[in-house]
C-alpha positions as CSV (number, residue, x, y, z in Angstrom):
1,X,-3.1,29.1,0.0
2,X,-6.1,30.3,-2.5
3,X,-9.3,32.1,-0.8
4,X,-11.3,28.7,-0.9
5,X,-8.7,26.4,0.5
6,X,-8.0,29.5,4.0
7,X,-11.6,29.6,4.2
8,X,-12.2,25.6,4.4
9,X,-8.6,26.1,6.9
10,X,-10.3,28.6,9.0
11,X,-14.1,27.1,9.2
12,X,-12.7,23.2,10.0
13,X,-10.9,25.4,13.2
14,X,-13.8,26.8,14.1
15,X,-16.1,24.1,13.6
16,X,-13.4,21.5,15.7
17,X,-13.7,24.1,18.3
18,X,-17.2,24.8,18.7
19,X,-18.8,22.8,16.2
20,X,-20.8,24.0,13.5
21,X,-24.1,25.6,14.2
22,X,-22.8,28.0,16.9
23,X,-20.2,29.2,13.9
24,X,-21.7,32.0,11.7
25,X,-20.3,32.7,8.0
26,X,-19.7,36.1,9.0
27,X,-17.3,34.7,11.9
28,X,-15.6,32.5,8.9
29,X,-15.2,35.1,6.3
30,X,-13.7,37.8,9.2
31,X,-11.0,34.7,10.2
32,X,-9.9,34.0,7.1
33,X,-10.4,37.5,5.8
34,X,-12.5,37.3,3.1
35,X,-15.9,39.1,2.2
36,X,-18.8,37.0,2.5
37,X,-18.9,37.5,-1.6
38,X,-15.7,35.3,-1.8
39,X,-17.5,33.2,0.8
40,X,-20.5,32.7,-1.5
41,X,-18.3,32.5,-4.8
42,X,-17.3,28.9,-3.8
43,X,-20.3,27.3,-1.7
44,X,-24.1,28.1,-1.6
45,X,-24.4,28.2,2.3
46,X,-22.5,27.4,5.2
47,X,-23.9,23.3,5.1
48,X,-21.7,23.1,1.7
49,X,-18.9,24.3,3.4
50,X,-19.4,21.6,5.9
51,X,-19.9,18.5,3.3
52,X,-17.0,19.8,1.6
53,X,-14.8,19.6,4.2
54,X,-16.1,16.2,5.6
55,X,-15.7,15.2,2.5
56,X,-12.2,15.9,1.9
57,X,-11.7,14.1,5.4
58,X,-13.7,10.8,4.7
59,X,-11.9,10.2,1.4
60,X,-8.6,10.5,3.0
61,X,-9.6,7.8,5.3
62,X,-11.4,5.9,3.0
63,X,-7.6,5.5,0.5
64,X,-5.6,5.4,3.8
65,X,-8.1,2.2,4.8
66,X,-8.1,0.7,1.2
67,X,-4.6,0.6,1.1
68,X,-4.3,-0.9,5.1
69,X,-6.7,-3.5,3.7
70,X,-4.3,-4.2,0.6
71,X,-1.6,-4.8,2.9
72,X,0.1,-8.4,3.4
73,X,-0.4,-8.4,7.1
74,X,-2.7,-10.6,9.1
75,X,-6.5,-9.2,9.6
76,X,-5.7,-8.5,13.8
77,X,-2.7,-6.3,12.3
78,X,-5.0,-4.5,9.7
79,X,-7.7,-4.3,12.5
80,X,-5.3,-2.1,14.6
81,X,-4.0,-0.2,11.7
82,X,-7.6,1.0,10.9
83,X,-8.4,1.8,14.0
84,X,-5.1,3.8,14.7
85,X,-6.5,6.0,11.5
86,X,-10.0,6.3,12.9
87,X,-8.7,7.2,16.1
88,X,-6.8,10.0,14.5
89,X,-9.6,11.3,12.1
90,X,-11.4,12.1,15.3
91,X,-8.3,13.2,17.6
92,X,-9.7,17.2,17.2
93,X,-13.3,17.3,16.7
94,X,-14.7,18.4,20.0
95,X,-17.4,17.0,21.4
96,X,-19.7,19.7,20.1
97,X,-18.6,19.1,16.6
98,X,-19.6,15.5,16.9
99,X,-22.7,16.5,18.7
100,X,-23.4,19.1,15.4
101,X,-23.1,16.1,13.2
102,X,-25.2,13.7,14.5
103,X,-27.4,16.2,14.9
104,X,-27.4,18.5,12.1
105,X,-30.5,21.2,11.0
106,X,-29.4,21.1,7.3
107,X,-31.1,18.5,5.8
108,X,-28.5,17.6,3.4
109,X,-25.7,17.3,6.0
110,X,-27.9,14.4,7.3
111,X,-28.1,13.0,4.0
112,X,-24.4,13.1,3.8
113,X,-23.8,11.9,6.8
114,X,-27.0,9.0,5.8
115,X,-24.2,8.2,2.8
116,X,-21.3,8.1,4.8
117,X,-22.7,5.7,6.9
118,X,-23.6,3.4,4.4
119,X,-20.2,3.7,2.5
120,X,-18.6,3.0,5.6
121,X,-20.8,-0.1,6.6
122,X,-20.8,-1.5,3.0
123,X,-16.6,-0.9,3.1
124,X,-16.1,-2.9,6.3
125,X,-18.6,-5.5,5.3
126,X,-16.6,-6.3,2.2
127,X,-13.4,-6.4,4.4
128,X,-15.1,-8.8,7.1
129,X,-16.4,-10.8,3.9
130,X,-12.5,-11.6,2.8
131,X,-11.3,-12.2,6.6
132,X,-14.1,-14.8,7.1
133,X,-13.3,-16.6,3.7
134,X,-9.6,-16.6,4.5
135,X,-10.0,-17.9,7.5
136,X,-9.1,-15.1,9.5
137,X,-12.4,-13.9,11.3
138,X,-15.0,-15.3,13.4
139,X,-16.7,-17.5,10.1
140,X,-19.8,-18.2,12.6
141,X,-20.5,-14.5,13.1
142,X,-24.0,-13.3,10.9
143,X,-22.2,-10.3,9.3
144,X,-25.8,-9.3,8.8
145,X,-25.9,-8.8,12.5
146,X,-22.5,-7.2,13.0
147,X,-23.3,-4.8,10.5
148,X,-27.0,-4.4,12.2
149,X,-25.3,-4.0,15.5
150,X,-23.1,-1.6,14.3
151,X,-25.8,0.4,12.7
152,X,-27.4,0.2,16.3
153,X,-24.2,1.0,18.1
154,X,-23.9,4.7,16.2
155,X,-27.6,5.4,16.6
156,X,-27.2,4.5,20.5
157,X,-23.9,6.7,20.5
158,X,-25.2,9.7,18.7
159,X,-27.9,10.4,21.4
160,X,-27.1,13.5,23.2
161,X,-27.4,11.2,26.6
162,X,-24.2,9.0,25.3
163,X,-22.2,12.0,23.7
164,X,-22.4,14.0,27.1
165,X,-20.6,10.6,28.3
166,X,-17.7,11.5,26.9
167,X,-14.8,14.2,27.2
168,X,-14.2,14.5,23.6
169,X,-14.9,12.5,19.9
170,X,-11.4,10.7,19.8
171,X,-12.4,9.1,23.2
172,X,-15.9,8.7,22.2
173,X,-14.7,6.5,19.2
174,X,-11.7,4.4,20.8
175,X,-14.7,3.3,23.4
176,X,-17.0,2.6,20.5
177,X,-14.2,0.5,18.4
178,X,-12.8,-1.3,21.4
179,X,-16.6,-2.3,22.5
180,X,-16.7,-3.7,18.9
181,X,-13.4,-5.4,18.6
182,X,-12.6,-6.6,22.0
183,X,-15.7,-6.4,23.9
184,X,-15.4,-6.7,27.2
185,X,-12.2,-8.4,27.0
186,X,-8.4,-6.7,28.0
187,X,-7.1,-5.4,25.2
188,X,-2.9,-7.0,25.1
């Protein structure tokens, strides 16, 4: 394992844990033994750290998606799929990692996590787009207002008063999904 990839190792345990404001760089670079010169040789500040290794995590799920969606199965198959890999992209972020995020003090976390939102919006759009055309999705629903709900949905979610609801981030999102998917309905 190179320097860069046991300090990325060592923060993403340490942020899971306790998210990432309470995490210094000193803490990092004394975990993953490294001097905080190594630590600076590869990102600027302890918010690049953080983008780079939500990034490594959101493009994982992004091609894992893509290639659920390119699938021959039916769309209520693929629906189950994708939410069996959201479900585990959020299995260990604590709920003070989650907290962190939605509430970050580095300006360009929230812009990344501004992108990410879009991406993610405009990448289940275009997946709701082909179900309704082929016939295998709701071809009544406005998917301008299930994307706008959506939208809502993680702004109501990320408030402090909803995230306190919750035990941890994987449970957090299966509530989220199954409101969106299921509603109040028993899931079979």
């Amino acid at each position: 394992m190179t320097k860069k990839e046991k300090i990325e190792q060592t923060a993403r345990d340490l942020f899971w844990k306790h998210g990432f404001k309470k995490v210094s760089i000193d803490e990092i670079c004394k975990k993953a033994g490294v001097s905080r010169k190594t630590f600076y040789t590869y990102f600027d500040n302890k918010s690049a750290l953080v983008i780079q290794i939500m990034k490594i995590i959101t493009d994982t799920i992004f091609a894992d998606s893509q290639a659920v969606i390119e699938r021959d199965t039916t769309f209520a198959e693929k629906i189950e799929e994708l939410l069996k890999i959201k479900y585990l992209a959020n299995k260990n972020f604590s709920i003070e990692f989650v907290s962190d995020f939605f509430h970050p003090d580095s300006t360009e976390i929230f812009e990344f996590f501004q992108e990410l939102t879009l991406k993610s919006l405009a990448f289940t759009r275009a997946f709701y787009e082909q179900a309704q055309l082929k016939g295998e999705m709701n071809a009544n629903l406005n998917l301008d207002f299930v994307m706008w709900l959506m939208q809502k949905q993680l702004e109501l979610i990320s408030t402090n008063e909803a995230i306190q609801m919750f035990p941890d981030a994987e449970t957090m999102t299966k509530q989220m999904a199954q409101l969106m998917i299921y509603g109040v309905m028993p899931i079979r």
